[in-house]
N, CA, C, O and CB atoms as a CASP TS submission, in Angstrom:
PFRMAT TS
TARGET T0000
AUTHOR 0000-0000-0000
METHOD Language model
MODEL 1
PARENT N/A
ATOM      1  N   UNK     1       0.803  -1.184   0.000  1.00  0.00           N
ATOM      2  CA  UNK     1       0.000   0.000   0.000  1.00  0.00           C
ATOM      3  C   UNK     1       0.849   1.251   0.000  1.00  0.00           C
ATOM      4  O   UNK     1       2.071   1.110  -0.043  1.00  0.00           O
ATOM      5  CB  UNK     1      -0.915  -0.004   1.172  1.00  0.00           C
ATOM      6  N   UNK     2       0.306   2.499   0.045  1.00  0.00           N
ATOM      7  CA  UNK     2       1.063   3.612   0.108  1.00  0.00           C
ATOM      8  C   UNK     2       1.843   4.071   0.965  1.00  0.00           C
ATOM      9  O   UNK     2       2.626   5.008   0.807  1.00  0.00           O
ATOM     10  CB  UNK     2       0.531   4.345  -0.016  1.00  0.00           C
ATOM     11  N   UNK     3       1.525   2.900   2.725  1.00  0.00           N
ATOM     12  CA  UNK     3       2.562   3.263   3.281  1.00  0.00           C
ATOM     13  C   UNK     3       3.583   1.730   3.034  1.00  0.00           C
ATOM     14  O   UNK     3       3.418   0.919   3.945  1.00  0.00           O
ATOM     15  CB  UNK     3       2.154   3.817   4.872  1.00  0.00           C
ATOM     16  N   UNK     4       3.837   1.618   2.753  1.00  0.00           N
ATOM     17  CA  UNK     4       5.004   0.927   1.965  1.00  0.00           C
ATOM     18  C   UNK     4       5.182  -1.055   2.843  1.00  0.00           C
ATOM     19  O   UNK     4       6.175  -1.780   2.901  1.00  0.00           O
ATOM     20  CB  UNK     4       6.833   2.286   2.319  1.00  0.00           C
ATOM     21  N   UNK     5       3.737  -1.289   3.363  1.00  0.00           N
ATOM     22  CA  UNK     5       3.433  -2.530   3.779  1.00  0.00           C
ATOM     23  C   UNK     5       3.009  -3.248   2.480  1.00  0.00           C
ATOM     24  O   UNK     5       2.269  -2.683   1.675  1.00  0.00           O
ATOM     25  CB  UNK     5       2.376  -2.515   4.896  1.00  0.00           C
ATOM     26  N   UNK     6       3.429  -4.363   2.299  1.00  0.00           N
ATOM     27  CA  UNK     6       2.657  -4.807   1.484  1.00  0.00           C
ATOM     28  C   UNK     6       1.095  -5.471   1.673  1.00  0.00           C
ATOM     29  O   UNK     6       0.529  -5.866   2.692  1.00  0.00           O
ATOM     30  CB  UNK     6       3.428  -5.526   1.023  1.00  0.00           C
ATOM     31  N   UNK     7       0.660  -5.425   0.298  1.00  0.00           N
ATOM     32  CA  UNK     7      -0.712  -6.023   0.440  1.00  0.00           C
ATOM     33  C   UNK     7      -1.209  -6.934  -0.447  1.00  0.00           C
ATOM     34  O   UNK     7      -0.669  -6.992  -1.552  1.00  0.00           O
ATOM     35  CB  UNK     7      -1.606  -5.120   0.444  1.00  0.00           C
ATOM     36  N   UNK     8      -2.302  -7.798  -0.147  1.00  0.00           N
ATOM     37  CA  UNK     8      -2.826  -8.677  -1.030  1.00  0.00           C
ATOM     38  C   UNK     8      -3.559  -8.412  -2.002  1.00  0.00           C
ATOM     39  O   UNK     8      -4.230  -7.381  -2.002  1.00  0.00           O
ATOM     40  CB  UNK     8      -3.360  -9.399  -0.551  1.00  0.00           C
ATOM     41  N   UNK     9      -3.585  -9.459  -3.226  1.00  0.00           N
ATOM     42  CA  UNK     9      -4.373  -9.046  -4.141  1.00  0.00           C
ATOM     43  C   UNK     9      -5.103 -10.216  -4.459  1.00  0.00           C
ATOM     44  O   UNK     9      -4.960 -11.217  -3.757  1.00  0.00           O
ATOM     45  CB  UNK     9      -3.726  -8.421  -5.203  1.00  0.00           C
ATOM     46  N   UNK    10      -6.110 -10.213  -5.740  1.00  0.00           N
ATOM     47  CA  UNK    10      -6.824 -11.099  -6.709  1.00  0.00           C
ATOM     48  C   UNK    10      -5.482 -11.905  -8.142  1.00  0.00           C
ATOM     49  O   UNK    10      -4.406 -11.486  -8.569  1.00  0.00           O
ATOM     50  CB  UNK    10      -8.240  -9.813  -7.513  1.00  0.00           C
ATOM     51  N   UNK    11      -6.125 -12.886  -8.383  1.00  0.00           N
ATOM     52  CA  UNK    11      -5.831 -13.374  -8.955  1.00  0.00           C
ATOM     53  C   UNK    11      -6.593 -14.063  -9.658  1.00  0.00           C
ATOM     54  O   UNK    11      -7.244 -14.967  -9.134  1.00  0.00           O
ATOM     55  CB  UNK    11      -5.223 -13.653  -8.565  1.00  0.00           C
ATOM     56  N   UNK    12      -6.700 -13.743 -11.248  1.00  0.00           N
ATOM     57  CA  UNK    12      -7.953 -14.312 -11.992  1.00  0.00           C
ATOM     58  C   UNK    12      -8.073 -15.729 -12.324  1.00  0.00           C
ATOM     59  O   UNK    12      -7.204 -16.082 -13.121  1.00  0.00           O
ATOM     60  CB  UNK    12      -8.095 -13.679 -13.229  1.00  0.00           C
ATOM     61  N   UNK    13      -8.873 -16.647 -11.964  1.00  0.00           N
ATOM     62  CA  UNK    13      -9.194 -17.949 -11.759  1.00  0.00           C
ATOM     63  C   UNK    13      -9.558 -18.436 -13.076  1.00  0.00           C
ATOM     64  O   UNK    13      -8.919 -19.197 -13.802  1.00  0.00           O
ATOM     65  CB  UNK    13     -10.237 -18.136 -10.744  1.00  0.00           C
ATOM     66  N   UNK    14     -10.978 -17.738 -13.329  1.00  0.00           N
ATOM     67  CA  UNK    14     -12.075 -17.910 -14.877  1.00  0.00           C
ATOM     68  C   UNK    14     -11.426 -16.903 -15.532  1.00  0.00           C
ATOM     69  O   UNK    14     -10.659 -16.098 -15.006  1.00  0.00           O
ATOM     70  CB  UNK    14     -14.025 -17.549 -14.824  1.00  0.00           C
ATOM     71  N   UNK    15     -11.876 -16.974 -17.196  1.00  0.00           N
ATOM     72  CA  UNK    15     -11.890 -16.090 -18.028  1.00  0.00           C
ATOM     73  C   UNK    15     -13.363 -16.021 -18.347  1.00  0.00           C
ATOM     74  O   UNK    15     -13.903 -17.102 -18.114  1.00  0.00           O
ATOM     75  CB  UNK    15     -10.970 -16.337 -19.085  1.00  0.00           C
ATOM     76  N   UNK    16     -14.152 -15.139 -18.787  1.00  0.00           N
ATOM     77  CA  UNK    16     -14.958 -15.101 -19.276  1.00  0.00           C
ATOM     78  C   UNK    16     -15.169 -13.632 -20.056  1.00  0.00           C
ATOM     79  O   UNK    16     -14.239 -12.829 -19.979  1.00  0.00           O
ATOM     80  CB  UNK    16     -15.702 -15.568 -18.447  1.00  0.00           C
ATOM     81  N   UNK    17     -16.067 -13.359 -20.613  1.00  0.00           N
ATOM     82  CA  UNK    17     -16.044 -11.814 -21.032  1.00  0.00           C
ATOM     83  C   UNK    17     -17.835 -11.364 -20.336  1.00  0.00           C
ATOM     84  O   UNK    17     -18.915 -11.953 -20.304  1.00  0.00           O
ATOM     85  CB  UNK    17     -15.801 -11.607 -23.265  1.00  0.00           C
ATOM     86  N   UNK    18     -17.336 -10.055 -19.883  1.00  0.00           N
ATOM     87  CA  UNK    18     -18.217  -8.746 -19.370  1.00  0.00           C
ATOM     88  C   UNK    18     -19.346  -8.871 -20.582  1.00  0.00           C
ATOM     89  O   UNK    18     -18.937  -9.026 -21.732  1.00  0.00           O
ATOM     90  CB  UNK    18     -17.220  -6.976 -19.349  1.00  0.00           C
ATOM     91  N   UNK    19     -20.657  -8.807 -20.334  1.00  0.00           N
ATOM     92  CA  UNK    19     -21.521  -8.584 -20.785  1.00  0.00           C
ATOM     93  C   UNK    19     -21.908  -7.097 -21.125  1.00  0.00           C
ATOM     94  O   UNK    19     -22.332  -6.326 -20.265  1.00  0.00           O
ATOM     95  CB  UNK    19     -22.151  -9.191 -20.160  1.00  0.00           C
ATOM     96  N   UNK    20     -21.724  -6.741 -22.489  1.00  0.00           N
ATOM     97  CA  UNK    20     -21.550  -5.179 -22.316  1.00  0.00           C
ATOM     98  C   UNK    20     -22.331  -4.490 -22.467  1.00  0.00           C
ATOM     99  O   UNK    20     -22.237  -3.281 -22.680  1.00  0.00           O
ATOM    100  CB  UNK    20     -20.823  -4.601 -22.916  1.00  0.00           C
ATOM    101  N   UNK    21     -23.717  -5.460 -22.342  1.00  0.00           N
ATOM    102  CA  UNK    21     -25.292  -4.500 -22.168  1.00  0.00           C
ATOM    103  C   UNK    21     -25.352  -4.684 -20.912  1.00  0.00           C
ATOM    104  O   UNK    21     -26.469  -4.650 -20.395  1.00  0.00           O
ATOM    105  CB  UNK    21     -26.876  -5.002 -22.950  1.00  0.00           C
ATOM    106  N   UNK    22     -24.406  -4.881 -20.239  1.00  0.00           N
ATOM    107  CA  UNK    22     -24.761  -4.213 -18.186  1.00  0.00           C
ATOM    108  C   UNK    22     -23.857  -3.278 -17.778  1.00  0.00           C
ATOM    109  O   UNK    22     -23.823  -2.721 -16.680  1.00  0.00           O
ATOM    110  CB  UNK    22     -24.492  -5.504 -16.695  1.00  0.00           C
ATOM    111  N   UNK    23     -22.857  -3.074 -19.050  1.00  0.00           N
ATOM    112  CA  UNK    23     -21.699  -2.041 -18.916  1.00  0.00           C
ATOM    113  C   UNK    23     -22.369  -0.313 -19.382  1.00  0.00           C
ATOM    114  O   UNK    23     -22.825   0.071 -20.458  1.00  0.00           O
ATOM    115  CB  UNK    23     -20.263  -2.651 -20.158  1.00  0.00           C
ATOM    116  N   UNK    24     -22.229   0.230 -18.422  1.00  0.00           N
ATOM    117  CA  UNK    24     -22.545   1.363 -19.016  1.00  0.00           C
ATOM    118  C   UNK    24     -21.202   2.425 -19.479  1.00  0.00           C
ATOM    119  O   UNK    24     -21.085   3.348 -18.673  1.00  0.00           O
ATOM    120  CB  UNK    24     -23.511   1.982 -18.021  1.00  0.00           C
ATOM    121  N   UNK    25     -20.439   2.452 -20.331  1.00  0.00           N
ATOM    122  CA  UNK    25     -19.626   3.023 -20.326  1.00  0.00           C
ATOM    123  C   UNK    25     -19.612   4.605 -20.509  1.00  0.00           C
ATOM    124  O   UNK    25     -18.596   5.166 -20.920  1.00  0.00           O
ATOM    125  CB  UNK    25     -19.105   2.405 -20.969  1.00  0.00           C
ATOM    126  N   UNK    26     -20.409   5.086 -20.291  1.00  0.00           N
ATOM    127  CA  UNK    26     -20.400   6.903 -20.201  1.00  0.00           C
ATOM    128  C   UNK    26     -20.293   6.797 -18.685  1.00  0.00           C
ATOM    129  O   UNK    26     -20.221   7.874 -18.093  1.00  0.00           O
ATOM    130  CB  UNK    26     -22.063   7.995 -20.856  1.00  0.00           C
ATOM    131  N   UNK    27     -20.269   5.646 -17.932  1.00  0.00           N
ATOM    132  CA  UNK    27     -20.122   5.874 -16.503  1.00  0.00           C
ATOM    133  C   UNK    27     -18.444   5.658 -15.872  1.00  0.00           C
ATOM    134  O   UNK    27     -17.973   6.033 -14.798  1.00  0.00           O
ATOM    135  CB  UNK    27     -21.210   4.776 -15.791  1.00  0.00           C
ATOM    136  N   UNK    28     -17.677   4.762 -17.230  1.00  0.00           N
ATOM    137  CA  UNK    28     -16.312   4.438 -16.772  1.00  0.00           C
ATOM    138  C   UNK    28     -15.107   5.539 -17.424  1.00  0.00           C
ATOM    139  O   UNK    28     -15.079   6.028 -18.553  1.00  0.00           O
ATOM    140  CB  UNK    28     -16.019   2.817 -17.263  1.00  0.00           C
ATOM    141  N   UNK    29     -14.242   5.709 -16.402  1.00  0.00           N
ATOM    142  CA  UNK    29     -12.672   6.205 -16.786  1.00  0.00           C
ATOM    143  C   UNK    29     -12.568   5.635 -17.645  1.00  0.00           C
ATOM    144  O   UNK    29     -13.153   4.616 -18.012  1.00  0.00           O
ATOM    145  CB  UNK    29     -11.461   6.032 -15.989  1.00  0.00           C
ATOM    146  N   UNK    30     -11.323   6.584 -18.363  1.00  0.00           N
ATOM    147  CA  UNK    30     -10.246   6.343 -19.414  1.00  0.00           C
ATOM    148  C   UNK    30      -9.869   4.824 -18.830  1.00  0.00           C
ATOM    149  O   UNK    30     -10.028   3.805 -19.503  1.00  0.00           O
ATOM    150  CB  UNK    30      -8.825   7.624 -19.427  1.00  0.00           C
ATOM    151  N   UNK    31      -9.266   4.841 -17.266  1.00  0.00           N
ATOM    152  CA  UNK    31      -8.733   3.838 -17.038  1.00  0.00           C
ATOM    153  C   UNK    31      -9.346   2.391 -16.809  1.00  0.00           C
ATOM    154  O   UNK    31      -8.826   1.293 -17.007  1.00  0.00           O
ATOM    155  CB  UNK    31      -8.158   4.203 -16.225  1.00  0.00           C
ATOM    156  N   UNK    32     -10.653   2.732 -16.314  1.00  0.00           N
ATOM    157  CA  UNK    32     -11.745   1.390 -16.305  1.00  0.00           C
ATOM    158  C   UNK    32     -11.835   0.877 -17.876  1.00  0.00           C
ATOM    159  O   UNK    32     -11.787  -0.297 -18.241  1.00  0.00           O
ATOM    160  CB  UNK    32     -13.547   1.904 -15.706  1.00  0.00           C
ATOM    161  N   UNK    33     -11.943   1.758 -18.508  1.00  0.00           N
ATOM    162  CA  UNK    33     -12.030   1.476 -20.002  1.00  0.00           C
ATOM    163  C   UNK    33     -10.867   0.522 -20.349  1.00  0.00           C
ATOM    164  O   UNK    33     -11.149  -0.671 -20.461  1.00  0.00           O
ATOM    165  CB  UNK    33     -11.935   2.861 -20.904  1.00  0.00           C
ATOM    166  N   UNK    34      -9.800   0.854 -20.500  1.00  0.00           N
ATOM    167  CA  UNK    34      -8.661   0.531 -20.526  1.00  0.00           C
ATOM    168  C   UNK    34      -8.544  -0.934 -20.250  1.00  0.00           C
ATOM    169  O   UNK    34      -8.048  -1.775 -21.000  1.00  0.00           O
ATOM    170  CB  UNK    34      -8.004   1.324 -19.739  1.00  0.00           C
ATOM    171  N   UNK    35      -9.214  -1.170 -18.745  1.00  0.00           N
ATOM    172  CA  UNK    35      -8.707  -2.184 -18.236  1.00  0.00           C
ATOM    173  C   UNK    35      -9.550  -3.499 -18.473  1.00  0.00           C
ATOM    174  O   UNK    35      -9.141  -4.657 -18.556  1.00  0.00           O
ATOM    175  CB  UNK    35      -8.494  -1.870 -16.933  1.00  0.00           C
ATOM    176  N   UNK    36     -11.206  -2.867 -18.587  1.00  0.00           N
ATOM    177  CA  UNK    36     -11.921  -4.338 -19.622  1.00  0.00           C
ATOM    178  C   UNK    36     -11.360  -4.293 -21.154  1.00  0.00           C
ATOM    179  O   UNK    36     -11.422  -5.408 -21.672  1.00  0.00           O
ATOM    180  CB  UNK    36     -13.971  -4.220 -19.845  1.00  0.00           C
ATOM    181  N   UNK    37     -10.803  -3.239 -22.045  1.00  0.00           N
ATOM    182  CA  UNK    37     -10.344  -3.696 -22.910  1.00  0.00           C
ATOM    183  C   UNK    37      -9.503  -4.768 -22.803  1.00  0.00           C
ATOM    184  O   UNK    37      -9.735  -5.938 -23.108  1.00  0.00           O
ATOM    185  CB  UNK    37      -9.968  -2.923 -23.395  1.00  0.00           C
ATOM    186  N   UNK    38      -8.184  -4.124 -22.199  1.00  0.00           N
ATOM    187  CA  UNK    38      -7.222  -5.358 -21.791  1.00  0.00           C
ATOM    188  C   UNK    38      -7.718  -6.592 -21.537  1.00  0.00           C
ATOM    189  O   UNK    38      -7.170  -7.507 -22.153  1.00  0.00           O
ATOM    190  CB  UNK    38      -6.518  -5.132 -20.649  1.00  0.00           C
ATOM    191  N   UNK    39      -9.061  -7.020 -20.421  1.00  0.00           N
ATOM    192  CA  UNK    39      -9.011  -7.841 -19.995  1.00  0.00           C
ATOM    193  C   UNK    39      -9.531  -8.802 -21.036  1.00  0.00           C
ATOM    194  O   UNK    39      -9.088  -9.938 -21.206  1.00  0.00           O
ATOM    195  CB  UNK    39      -9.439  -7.689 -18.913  1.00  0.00           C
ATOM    196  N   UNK    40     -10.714  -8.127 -21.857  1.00  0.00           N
ATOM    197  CA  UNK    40     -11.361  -8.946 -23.098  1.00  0.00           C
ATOM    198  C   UNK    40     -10.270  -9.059 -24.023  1.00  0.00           C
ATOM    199  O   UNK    40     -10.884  -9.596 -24.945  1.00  0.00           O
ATOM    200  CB  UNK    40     -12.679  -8.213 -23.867  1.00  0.00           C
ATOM    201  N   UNK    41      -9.097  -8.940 -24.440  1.00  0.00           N
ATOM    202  CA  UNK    41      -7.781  -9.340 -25.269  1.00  0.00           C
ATOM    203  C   UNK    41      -7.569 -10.587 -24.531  1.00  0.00           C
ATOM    204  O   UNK    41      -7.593 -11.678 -25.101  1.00  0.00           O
ATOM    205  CB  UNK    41      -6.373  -8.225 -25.233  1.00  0.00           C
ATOM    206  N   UNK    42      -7.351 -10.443 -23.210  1.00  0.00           N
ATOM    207  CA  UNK    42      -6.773 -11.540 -22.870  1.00  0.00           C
ATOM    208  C   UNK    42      -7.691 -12.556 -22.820  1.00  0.00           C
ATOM    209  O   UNK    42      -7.368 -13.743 -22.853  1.00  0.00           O
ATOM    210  CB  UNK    42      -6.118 -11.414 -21.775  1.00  0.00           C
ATOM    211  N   UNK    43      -9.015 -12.086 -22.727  1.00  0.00           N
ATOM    212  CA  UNK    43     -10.002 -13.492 -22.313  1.00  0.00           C
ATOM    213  C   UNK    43      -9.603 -13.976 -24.205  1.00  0.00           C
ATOM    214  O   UNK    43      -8.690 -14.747 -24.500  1.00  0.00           O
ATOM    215  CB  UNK    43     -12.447 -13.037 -21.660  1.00  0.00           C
ATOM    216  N   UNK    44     -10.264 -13.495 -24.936  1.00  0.00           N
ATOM    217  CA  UNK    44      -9.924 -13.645 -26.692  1.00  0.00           C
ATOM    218  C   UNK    44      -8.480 -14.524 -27.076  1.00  0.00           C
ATOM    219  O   UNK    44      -8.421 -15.356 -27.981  1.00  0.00           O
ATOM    220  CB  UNK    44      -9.646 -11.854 -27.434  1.00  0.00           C
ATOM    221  N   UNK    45      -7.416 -14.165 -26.235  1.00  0.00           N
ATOM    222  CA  UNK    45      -6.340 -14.906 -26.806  1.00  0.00           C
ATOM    223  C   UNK    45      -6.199 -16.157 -25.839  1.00  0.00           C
ATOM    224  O   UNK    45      -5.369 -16.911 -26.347  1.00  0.00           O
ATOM    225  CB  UNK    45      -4.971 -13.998 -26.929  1.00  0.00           C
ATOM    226  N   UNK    46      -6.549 -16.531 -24.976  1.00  0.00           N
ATOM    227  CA  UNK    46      -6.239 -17.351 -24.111  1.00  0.00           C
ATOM    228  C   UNK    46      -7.537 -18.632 -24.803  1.00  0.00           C
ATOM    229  O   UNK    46      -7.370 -19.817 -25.090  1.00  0.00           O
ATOM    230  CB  UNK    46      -6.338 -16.594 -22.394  1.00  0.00           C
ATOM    231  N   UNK    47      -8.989 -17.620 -24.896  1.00  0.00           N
ATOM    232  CA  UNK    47     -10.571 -19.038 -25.258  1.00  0.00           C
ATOM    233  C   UNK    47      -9.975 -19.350 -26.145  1.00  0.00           C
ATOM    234  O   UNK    47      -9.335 -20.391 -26.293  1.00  0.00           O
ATOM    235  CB  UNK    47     -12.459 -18.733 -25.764  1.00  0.00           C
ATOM    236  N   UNK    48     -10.230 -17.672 -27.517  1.00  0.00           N
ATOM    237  CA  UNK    48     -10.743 -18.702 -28.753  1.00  0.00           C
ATOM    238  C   UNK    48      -9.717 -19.476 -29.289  1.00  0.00           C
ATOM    239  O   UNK    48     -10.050 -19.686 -30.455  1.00  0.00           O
ATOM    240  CB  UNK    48     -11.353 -17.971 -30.013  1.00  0.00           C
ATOM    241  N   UNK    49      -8.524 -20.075 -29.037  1.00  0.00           N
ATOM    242  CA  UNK    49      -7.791 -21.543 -29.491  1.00  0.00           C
ATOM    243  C   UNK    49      -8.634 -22.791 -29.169  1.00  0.00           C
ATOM    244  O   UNK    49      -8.731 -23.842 -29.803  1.00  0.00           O
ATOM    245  CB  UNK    49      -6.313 -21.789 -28.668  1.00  0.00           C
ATOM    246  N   UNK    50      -9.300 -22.348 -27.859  1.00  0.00           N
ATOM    247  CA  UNK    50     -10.310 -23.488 -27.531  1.00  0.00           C
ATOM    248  C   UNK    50     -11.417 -23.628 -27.916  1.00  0.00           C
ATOM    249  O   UNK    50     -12.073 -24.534 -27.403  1.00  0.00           O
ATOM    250  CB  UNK    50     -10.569 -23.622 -26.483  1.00  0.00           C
ATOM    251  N   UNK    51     -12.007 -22.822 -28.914  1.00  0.00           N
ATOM    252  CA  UNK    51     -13.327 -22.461 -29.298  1.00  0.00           C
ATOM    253  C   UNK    51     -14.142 -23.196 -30.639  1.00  0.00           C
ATOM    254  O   UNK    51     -13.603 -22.405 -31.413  1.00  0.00           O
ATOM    255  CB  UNK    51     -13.189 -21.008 -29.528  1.00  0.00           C
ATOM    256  N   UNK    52     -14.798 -23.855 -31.354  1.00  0.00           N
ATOM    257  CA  UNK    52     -15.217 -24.158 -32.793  1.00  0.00           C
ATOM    258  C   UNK    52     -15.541 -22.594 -33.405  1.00  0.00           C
ATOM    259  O   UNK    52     -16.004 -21.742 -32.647  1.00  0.00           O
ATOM    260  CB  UNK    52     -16.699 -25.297 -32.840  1.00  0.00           C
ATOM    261  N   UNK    53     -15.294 -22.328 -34.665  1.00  0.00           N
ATOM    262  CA  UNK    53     -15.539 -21.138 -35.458  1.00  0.00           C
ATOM    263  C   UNK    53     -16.634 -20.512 -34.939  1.00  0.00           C
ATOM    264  O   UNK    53     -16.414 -19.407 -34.444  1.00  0.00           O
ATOM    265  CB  UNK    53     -15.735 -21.381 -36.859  1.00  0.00           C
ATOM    266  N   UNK    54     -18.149 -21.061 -34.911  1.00  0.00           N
ATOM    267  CA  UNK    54     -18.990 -20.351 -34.564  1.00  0.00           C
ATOM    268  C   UNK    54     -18.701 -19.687 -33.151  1.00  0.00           C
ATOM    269  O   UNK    54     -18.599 -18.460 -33.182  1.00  0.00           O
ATOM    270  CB  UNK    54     -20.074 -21.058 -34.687  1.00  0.00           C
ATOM    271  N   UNK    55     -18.575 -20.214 -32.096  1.00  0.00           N
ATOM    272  CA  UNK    55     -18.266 -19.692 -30.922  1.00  0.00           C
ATOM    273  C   UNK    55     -17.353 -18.625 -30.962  1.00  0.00           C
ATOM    274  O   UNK    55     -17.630 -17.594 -30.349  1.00  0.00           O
ATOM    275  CB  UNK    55     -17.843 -20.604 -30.148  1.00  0.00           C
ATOM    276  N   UNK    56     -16.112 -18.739 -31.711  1.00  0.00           N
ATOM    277  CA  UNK    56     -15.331 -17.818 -31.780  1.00  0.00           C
ATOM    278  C   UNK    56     -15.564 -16.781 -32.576  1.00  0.00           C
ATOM    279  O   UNK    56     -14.689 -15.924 -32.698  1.00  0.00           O
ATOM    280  CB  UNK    56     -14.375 -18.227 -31.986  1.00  0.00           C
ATOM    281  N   UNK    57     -16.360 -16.710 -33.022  1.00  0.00           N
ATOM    282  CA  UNK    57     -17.299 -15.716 -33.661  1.00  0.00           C
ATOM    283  C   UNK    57     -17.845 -14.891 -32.763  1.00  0.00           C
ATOM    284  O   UNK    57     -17.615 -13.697 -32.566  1.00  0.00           O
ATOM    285  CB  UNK    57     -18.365 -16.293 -34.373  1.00  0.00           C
ATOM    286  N   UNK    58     -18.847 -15.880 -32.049  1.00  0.00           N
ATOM    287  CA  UNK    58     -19.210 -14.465 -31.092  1.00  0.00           C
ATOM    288  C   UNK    58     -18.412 -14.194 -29.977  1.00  0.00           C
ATOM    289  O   UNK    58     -18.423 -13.035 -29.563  1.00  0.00           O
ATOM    290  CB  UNK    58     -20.614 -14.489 -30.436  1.00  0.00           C
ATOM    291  N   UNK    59     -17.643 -15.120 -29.343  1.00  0.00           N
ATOM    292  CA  UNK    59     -16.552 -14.212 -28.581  1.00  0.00           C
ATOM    293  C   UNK    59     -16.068 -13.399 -29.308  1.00  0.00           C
ATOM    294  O   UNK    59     -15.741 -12.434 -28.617  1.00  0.00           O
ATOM    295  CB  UNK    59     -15.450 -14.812 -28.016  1.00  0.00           C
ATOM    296  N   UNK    60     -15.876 -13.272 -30.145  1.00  0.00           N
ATOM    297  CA  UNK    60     -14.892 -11.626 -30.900  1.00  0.00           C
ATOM    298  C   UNK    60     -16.154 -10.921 -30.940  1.00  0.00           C
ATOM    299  O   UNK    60     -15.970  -9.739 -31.229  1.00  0.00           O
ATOM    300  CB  UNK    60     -13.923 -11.650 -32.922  1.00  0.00           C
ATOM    301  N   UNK    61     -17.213 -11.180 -30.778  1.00  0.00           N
ATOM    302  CA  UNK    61     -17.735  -9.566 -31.024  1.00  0.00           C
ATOM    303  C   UNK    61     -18.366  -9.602 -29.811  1.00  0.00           C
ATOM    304  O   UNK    61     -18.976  -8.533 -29.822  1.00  0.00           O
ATOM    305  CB  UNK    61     -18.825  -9.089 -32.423  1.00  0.00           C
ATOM    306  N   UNK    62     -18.663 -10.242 -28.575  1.00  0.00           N
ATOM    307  CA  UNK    62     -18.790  -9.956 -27.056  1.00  0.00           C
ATOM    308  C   UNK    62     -17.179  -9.234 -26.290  1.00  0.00           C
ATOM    309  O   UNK    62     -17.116  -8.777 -25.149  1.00  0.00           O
ATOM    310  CB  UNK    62     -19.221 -11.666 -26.285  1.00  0.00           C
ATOM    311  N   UNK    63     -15.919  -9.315 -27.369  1.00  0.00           N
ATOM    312  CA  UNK    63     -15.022  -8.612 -26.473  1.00  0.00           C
ATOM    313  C   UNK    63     -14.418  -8.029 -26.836  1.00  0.00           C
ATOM    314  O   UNK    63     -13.238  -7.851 -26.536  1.00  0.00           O
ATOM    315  CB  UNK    63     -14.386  -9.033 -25.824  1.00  0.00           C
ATOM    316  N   UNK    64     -15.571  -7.139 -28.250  1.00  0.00           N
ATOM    317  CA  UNK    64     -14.672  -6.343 -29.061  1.00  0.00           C
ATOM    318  C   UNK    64     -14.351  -4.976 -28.047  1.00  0.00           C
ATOM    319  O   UNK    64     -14.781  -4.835 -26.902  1.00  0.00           O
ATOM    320  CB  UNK    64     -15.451  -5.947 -30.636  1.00  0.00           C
ATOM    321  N   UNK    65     -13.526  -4.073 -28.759  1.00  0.00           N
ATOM    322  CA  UNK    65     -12.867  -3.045 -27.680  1.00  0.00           C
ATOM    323  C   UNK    65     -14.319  -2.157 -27.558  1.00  0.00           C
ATOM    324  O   UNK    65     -15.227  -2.303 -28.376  1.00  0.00           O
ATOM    325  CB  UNK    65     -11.223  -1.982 -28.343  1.00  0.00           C
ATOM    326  N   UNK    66     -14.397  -1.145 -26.323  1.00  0.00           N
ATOM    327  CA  UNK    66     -15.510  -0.350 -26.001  1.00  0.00           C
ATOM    328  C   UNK    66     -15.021   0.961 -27.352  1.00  0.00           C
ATOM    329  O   UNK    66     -15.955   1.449 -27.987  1.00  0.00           O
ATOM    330  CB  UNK    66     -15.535   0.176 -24.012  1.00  0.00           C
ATOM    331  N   UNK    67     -13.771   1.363 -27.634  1.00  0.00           N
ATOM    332  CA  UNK    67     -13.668   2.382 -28.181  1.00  0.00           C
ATOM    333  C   UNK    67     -12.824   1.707 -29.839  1.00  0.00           C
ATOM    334  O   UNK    67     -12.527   2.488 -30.743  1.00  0.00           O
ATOM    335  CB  UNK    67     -12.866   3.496 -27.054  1.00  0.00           C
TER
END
């Protein structure tokens, strides 16, 4: 933390992707933004190897970027 103890964190278990009709994004930062982008890249490169075409179909457009 900021006074210089350390602290615990998360560690992501599942991948899945954010449903982005519960996302309201006129409500998120530059940086919230940022960071489900990132996270939907990574969910995208990690599934769709595991995915059949159709599926990976719509994962790319459930984690396309917000901007």
């Amino acid at each position: 933390g900021d006074d210089g103890r350390p602290f615990l964190g998360f560690e992501t278990l599942t991948l899945v992707s954010i449903d982005r009709t519960l996302v309201d994004v006129d409500q998120l930062t530059q940086e919230e933004r940022g960071w489900l982008d990132a996270y939907h890249a990574r969910v995208r490169d990690e599934i769709a190897p595991l995915l059949d075409e159709t599926t990976c179909r719509w994962l790319e457009s459930a984690t396309r970027p917000l901007s």
